[in-house]
DOMI-951135 format. One record per residue (C-alpha): x, y, z; residue in three letters. Coordinates in steps of 0.02 Angstrom, whole numbers, plus 32768, in hexadecimal, padded with zeros to 4 digits. Example, Ala and Ser with C-alpha at 12.3 -4.5 7.8 and 13.67 -1.06 7.14 Angstrom:
2
82677F1F8186ALA
82AC7FCB8165SER
This chain:
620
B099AA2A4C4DUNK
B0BAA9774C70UNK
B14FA9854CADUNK
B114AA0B4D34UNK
B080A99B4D90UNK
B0F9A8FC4DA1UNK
B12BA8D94E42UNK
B1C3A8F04E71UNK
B253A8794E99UNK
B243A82C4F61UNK
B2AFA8984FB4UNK
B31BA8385032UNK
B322A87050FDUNK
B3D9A8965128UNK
B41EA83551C6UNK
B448A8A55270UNK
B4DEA85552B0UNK
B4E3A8C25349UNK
B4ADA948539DUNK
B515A9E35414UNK
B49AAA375465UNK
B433AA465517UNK
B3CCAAD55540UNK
B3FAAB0B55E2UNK
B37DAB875602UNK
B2D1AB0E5622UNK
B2C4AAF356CDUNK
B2EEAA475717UNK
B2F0AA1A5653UNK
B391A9985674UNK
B353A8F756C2UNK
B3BBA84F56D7UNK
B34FA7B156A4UNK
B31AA7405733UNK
B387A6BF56DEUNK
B42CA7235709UNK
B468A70D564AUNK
B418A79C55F2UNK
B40EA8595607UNK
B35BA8B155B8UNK
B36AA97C5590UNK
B317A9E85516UNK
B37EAA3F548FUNK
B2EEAABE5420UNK
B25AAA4453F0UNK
B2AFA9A15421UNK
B2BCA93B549AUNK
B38EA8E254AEUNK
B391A82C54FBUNK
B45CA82C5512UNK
B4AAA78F5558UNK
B521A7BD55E2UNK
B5AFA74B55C1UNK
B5B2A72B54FFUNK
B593A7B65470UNK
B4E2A761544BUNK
B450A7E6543DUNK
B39BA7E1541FUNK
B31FA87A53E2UNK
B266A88953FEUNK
B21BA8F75374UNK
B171A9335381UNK
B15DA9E753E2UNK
B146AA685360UNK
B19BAAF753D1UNK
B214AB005442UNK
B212AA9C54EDUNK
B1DDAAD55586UNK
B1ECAA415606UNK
B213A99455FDUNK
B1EDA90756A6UNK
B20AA85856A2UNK
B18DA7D656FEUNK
B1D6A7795794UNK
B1D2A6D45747UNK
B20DA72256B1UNK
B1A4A6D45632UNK
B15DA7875601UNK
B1A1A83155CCUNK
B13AA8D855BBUNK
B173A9715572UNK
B11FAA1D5569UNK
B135AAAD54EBUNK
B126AB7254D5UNK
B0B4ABA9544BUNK
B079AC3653F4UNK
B004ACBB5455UNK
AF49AC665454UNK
AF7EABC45427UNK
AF66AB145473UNK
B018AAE154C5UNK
B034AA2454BCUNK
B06BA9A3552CUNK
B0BDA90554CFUNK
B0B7A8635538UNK
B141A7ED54F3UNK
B155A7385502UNK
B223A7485550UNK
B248A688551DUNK
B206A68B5462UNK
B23DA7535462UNK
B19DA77F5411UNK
B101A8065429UNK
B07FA7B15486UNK
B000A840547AUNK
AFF1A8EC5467UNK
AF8AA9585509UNK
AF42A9F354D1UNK
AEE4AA68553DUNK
AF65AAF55584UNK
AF87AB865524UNK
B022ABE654FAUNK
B0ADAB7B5561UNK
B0BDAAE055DAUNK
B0F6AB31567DUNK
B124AA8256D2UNK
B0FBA9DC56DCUNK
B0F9A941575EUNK
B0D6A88F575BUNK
B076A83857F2UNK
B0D5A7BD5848UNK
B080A71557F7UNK
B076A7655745UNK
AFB2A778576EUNK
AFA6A8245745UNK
B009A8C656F7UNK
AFF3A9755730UNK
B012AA1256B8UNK
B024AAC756D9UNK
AFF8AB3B565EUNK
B060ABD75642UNK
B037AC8F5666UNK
AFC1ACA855F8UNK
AF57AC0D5615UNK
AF7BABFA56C5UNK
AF23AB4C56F8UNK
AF52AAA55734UNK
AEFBAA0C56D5UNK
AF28A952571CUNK
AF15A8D05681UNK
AF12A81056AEUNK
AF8BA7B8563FUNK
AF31A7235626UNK
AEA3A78055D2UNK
AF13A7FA5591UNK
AE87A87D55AFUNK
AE62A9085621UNK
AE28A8DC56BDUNK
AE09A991570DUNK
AE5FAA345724UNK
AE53AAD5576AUNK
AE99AB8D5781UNK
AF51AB7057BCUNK
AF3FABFD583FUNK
AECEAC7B5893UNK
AE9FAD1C5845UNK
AF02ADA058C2UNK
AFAEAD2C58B4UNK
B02DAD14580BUNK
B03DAC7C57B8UNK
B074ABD757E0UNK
B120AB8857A0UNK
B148AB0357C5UNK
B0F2AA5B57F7UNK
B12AA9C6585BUNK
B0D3A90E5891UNK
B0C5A8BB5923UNK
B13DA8385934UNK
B0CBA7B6597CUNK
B006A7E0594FUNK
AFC5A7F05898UNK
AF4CA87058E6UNK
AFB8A90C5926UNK
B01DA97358BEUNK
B06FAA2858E0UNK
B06FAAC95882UNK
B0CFAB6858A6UNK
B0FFAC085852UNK
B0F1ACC95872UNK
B097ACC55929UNK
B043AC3D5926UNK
B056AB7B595EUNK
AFCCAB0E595CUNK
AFBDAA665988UNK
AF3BA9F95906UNK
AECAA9575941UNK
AE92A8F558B0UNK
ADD0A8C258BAUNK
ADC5A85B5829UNK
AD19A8275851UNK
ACD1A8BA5832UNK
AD5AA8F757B2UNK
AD8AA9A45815UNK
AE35A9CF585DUNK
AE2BAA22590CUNK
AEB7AABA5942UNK
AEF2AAE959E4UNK
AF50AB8C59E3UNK
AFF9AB7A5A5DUNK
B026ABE55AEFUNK
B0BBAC395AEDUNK
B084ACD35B6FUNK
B0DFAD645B43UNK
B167AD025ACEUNK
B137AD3F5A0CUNK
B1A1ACF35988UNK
B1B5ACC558DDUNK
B1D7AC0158C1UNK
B246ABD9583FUNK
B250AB1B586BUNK
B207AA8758CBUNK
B235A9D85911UNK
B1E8A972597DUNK
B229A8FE5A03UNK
B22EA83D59DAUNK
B1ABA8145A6FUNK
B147A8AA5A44UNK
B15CA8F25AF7UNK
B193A9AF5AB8UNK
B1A3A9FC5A06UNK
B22AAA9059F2UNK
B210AB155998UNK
B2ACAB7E5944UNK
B28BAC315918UNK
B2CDACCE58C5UNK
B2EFAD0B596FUNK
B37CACA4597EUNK
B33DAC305A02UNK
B2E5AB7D5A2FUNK
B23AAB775A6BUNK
B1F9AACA5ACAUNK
B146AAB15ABDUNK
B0EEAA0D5B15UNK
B065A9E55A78UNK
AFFDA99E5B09UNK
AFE3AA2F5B8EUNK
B00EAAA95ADFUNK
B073AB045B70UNK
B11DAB5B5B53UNK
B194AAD85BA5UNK
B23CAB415B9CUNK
B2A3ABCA5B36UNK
B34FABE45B06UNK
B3E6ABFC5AF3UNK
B3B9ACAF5B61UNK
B473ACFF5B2AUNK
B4D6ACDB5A94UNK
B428ACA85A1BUNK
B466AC6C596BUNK
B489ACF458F9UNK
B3FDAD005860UNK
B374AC9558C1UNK
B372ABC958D2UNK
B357AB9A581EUNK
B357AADD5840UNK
B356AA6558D6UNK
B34AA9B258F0UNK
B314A9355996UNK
B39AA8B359AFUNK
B355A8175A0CUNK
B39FA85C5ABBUNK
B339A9065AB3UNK
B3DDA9425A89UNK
B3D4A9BE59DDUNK
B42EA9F65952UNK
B419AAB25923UNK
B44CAB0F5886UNK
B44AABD8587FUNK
B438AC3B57E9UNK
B4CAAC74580CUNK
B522ABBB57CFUNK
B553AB7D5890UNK
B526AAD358BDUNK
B4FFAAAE595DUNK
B4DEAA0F59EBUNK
B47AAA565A7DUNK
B413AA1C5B09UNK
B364AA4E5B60UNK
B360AACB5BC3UNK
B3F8AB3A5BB9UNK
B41DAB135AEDUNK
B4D0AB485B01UNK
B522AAEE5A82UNK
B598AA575ABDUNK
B5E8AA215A0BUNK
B5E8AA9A597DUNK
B620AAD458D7UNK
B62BAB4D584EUNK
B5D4AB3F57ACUNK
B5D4ABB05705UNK
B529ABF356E5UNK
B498ABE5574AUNK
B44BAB3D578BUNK
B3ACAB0C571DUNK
B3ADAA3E574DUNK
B3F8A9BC57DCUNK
B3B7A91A57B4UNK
B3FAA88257FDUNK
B42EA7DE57D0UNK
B3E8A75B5829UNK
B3F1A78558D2UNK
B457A81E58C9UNK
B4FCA7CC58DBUNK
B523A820583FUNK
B4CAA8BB57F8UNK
B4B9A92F575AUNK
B4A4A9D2575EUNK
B47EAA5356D0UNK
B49AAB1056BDUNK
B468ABAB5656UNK
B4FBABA655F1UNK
B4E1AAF855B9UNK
B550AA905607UNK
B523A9F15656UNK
B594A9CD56F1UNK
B5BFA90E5737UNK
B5D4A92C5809UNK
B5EBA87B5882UNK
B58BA8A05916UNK
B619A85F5986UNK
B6BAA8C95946UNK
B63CA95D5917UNK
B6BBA96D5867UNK
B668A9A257C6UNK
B685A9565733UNK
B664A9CB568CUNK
B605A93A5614UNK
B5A2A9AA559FUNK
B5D4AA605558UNK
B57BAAAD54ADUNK
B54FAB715481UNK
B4C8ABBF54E1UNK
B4C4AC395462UNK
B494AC495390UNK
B538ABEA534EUNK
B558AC5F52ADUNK
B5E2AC145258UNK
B62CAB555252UNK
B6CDAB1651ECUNK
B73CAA9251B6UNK
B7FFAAA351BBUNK
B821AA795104UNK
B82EA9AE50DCUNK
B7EFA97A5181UNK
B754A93651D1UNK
B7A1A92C526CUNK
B763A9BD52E0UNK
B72CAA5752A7UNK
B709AB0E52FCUNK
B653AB655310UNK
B63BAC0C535CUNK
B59FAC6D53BDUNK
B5B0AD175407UNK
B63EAD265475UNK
B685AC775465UNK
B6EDABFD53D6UNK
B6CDAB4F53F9UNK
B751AAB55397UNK
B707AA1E53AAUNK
B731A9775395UNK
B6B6A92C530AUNK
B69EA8695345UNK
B689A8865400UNK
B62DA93053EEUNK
B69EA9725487UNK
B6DAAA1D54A1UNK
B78DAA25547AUNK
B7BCAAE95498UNK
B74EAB7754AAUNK
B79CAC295494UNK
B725ACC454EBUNK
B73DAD6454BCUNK
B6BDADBB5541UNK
B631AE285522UNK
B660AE375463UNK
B60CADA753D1UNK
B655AD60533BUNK
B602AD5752B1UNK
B671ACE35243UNK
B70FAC69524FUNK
B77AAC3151DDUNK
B81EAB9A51E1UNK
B8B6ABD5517DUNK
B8F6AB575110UNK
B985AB1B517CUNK
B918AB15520FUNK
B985AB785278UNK
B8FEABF452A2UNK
B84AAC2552A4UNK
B814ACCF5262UNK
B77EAD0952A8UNK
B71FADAA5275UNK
B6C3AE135310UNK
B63DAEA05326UNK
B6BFAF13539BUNK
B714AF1852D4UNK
B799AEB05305UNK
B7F1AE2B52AAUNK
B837ADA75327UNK
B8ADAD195303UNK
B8C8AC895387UNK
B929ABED538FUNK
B8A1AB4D537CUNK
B901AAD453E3UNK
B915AB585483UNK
B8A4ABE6545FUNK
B92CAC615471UNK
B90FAD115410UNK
B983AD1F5386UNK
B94FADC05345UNK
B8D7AE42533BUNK
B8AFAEB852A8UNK
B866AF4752EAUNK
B7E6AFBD52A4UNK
B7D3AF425207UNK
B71CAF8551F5UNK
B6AEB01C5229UNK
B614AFA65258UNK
B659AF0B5289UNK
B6A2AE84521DUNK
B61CAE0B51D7UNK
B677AD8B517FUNK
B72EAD4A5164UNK
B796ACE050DDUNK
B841ACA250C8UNK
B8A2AC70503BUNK
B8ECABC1500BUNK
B9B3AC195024UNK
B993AC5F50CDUNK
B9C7AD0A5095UNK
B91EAD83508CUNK
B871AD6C50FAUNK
B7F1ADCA5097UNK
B768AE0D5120UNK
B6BBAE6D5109UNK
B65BAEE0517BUNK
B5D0AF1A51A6UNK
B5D4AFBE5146UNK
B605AF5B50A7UNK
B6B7AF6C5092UNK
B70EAED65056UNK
B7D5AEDB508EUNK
B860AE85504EUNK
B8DEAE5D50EBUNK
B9A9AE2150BFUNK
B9BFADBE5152UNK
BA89ADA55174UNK
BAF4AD575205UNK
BAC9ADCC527EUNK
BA72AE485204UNK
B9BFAE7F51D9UNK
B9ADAEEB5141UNK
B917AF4150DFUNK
B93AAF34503BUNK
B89DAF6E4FF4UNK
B7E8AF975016UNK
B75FAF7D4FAFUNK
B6D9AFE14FB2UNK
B637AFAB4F4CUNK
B5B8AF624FC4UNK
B541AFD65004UNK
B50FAF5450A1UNK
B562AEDE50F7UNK
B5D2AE4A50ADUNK
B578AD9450EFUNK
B5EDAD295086UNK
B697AD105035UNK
B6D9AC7E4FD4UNK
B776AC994F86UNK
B7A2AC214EE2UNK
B826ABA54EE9UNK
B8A5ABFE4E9CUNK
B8A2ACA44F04UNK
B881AD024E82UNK
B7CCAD2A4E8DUNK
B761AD314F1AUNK
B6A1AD3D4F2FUNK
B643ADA14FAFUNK
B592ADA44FD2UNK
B537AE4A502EUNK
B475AE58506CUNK
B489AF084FEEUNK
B43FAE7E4F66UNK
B4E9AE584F0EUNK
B579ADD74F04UNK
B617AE244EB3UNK
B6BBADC14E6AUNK
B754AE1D4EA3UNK
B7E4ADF54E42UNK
B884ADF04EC1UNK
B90BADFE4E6EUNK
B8D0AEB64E2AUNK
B873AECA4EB7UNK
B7CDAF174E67UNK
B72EAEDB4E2DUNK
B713AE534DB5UNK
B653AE374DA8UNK
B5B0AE6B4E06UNK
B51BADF44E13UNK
B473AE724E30UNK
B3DBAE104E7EUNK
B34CAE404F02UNK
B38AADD84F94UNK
B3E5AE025025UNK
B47DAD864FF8UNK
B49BAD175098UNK
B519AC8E5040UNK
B57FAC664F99UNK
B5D8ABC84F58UNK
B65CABB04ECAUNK
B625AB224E70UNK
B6DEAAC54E7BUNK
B710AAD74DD3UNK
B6E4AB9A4DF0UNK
B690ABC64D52UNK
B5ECABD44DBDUNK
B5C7AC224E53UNK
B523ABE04ECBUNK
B4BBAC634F30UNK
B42CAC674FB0UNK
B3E8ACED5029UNK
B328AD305061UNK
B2E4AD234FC3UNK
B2F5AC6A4FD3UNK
B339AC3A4F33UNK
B3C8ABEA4EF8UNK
B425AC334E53UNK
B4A5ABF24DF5UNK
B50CAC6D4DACUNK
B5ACAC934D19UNK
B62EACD44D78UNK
B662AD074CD4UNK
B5EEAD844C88UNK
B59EAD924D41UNK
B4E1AD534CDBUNK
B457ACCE4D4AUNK
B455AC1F4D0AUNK
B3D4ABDD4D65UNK
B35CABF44DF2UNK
B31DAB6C4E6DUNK
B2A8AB8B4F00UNK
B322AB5C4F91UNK
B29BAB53501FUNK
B1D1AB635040UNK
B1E1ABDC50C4UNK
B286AC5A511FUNK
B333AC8250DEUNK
B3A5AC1B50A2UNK
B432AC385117UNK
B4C0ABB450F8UNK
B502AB655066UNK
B5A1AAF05050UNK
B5BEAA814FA2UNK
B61AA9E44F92UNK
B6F0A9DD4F49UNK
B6AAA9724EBAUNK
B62EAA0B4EA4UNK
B5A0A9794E7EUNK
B52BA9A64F1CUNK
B514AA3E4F7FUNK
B4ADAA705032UNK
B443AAEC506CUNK
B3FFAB02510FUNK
B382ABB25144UNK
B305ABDE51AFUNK
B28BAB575186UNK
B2F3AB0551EFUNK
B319AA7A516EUNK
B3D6AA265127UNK
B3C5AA015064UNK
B42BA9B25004UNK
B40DA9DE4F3AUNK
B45EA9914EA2UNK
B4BEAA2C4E50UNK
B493A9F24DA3UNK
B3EAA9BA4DB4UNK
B3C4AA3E4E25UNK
B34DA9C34E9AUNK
B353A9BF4F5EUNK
B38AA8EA4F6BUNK
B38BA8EF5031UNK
B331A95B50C5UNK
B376A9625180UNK
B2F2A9765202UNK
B33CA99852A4UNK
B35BAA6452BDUNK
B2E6AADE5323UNK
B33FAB7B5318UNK
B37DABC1525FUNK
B3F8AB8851FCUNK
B496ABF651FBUNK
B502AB9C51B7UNK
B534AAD1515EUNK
B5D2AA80512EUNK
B5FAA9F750C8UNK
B687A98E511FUNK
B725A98650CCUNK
B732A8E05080UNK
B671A8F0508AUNK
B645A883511AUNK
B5D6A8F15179UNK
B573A98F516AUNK
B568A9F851FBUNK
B4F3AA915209UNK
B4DBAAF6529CUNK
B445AB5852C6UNK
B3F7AC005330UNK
B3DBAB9653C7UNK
B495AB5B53F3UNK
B489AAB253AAUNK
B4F9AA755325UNK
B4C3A9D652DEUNK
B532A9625281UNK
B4E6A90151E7UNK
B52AA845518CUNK
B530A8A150D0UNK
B4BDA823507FUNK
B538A7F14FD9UNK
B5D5A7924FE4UNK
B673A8004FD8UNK
């Protein structure tokens, strides 16, 4: 029993190298630093501080659910970040410390999400709006890092407010908007209470989607779902103006921004960018994006300026030639698959519904991306020579395309009845063995300009997750969520052994000299296996909590990964069968992890569009 109760060896943290990822869908989530050198954005729980000139990045970890908004003080000293919960529970705000890049304190009081959040001018004060299902506004002073009052957000015949916005001058005004209603708040911090008054806009109902206010705090403008710009004076709370009357922006005004003029920058949901003036809005400069516009932030004075869409790209634009830049791409989407070409660390493809991403590996850029619309892939594979990537797709398709242009090579049609769920190619180029969705494993001849089924297996009664196939080519593996792994022997093309266990299998491994095979799924446990007479070796409990969904092991065969749904990268010493290192960085599941050739990296990719790229922690 002694043995048991020890505790166990320290187990080391793995270091995150870098990070692709930006979720595009918070609103006004991208902001530029007041220092002009660094760009802040949420990807899942954390919080990216990327330098805008060199590779450098920074994470804040401390949310325990996905953001929901992110601000930046003026000065810039402070950052606050708000986050989505579970139904009933407290949503908290994190105040962070931007130079040391650490949590300051935690603000609880909302419940369920963080609808928005503003800083006052002077760093006095920050407001908070709680979502729709706690529906008040609560100003903490930052000094005391306490609440200092709060109230319901908006009145009882209206919907709920949005979005929230400071005055630019006085620590004592702030702005909230939303479905119907715009109020302006006075601060009485004498007597702790926050007073409303409820804007006029006459006969003009609409739902506001975003805020700015002008630098002199003369007008605020509203953008709405309408499509058009409402001016409001915060003084006489009197509708100054509206527009544009034709041509509104298609899919509402999802973000604006005051230059220093009065002039402003508008983005549409519909991914145009526009500069337009008070009062006819038509636009003077502007440009098409892809995906809608969640953020404009500017740097410095808005001679240069970011902007931010729904599809996750993160656009440079100089105010004077009105060009953008691309800076920023990653999947908006679950990535499902990621792989190495064979022998080199290099770049290496990913892929998320309808798109295959290569990337480059040091500079975490986006070399090609191939789209197949309206369709997703489920799994990618490099043949040996590198000359193309196979790719396996719901529609049932098998698609081959060139990874330096993205050009289609081939398709196999019809290679499965319910889509194709996972794909493997052999060392000689010859045969890509593929699985589907109704269980079928098929064995393709792949020629010059020839595709051939040479057989089809049929043994699994649900579809195939993974396939490793041996060294050699003359055995494969395939894993199925029907509960078994079977060894197909290719040169006789039938089946070699079954392995029988009360999982839905998500991933297998050959251990490299291939007398033992490695497999995870739901039931969270790892087994080692004989490949020979098909019986369990051992039995380790991969994970506390979720399926194991990925699993890659080392050329040397010394150390393998796992990564699942507790959201977790682990490193574990085959023999010893002990976890060594933990990553902490993912807040989606873990689809899949690879082990660098030449083992320099590990890069796993999660349910949330961010792949994250790991130092492996021994010398190779």
């Amino acid at each position: 029993m002694e043995n048991q109760i020890s505790p166990k060896a320290e187990v080391a943290e793995l270091e995150l190298e870098a990070v692709i990822g930006f979720n595009g869908h918070v609103p006004t989530g991208l902001k530029c630093h007041p220092d002009q050198e660094h760009l802040i954005y949420p990807l899942g729980c954390t919080i990216l501080i990327q330098a805008i000139n060199t590779q450098e990045q920074n994470f804040l970890h401390g949310h325990g659910n996905n953001v929901s908004c992110v601000t930046i003080s003026r000065s810039g000293a402070y950052i606050a970040s708000g986050q989505v919960t579970f139904m009933g529970f407290k949503a908290d705000i994190i105040l962070w410390d931007y130079k040391k890049r650490e949590l300051i304190a935690r603000l609880s009081l909302h419940k369920g999400k963080i609808e928005a959040l503003a800083f006052s001018p002077n760093d006095l004060y920050l407001v908070s709006l709680g979502g729709p299902d706690d529906g008040s506004v609560v100003v903490w002073s930052i000094a005391k890092r306490d609440a200092v009052c709060g109230s319901p957000a908006a009145g009882l015949s209206v919907g709920n407010a949005t979005t929230v916005i400071f005055s630019k001058c006085c620590d004592e005004m702030f702005v909230t908007a939303g479905n119907g209603t715009i109020r302006v708040w006075e601060l009485d911090l004498p007597n702790r209470k926050i007073w409303p008054t409820e804007c006029q806009t006459g006969q003009t109902k609409r739902i506001v989607l975003s805020v700015a206010m002008a630098n002199d705090d003369s007008f605020f403008y509203l953008g709405t779902t309408t499509g058009d710009i409402l001016k409001m004076n915060p003084r006489t709370k009197l509708l100054a103006d509206t527009g544009p009357v034709k041509d509104k922006f298609s899919l509402g005004v999802s973000a604006i921004k005051c230059l220093k003029m009065g002039e402003l920058l508008v983005g549409s949901g519909a991914g145009l960018l526009v500069f337009c003036k008070s009062p006819s809005y038509k636009a003077i400069k502007k440009i098409q994006l892809q995906g809608g516009i969640t953020s404009i932030t500017l740097r410095g004075e808005g001679h240069q300026f970011f902007v931010g869409t729904e599809e996750s790209h993160i656009y440079r634009v100089n105010f004077t030639d009105f060009k953008e830049t691309l800076i920023t791409t990653c999947h908006f989407e679950a990535v499902e698959d990621i792989v190495f070409p064979f022998g080199t660390a290099e770049l290496f493809a990913t892929c998320a519904k309808k798109d295959i991403r290569v990337w480059h590996t040091l500079s975490n850029r986006e070399l090609l991306r191939i789209t197949v619309p309206n369709m997703t892939c489920h799994g990618i594979d490099f043949m040996r020579d590198g000359k193309s990537i196979i790719s396996a797709w719901d529609d049932g398709k098998i698609r081959a395309f060139a990874p330096e242009t993205g050009r289609l090579i081939y398709v196999i049609n019809n290679a499965h009845r319910i889509g194709v769920t996972a794909i493997a190619t052999t060392s000689d180029c010859q045969r890509v063995i593929s699985g589907g969705g109704e269980g079928e494993v098929r064995v393709w001849q792949i020629g010059y300009q020839t595709q051939k089924l040479e057989e089809a297996l049929k043994e699994h009664k649900s579809s195939v997750s993974c396939i490793r196939v041996k060294k050699s080519n003359e055995e494969c593996v395939t894993a199925s969520t029907d509960g078994t792994c079977i060894i197909w022997d290719l040169v006789h093309l039938r089946r070699n052994q079954m392995i029988l266990a009360n999982t839905l299998f998500q991933c297998v491994c050959y251990h490299p000299e291939e007398f033992q095979i490695i497999t995870s799924g739901t039931d969270r446990k790892i087994a080692y296996w004989e490949v020979f007479d098909g019986s369990v070796i051992r039995e380790l409990d991969g994970s506390l909590s979720g399926s194991i969904n990925g699993m890659d092991i080392t050329l040397e065969g010394v150390h393998f990964v796992t990564g699942g749904n507790d959201h977790l990268v682990k490193v574990w010493d085959y023999n010893e069968g002990e976890v060594t290192h933990v990553g902490v960085g993912h807040s989606g599941n873990i689809t899949r992890v690879r082990i660098s050739p030449g083992n320099q990296y590990i890069v796993s990719v999660s349910a949330d569009g961010a792949i994250l790229r790991w130092k492996y922690p021994f010398p190779s």
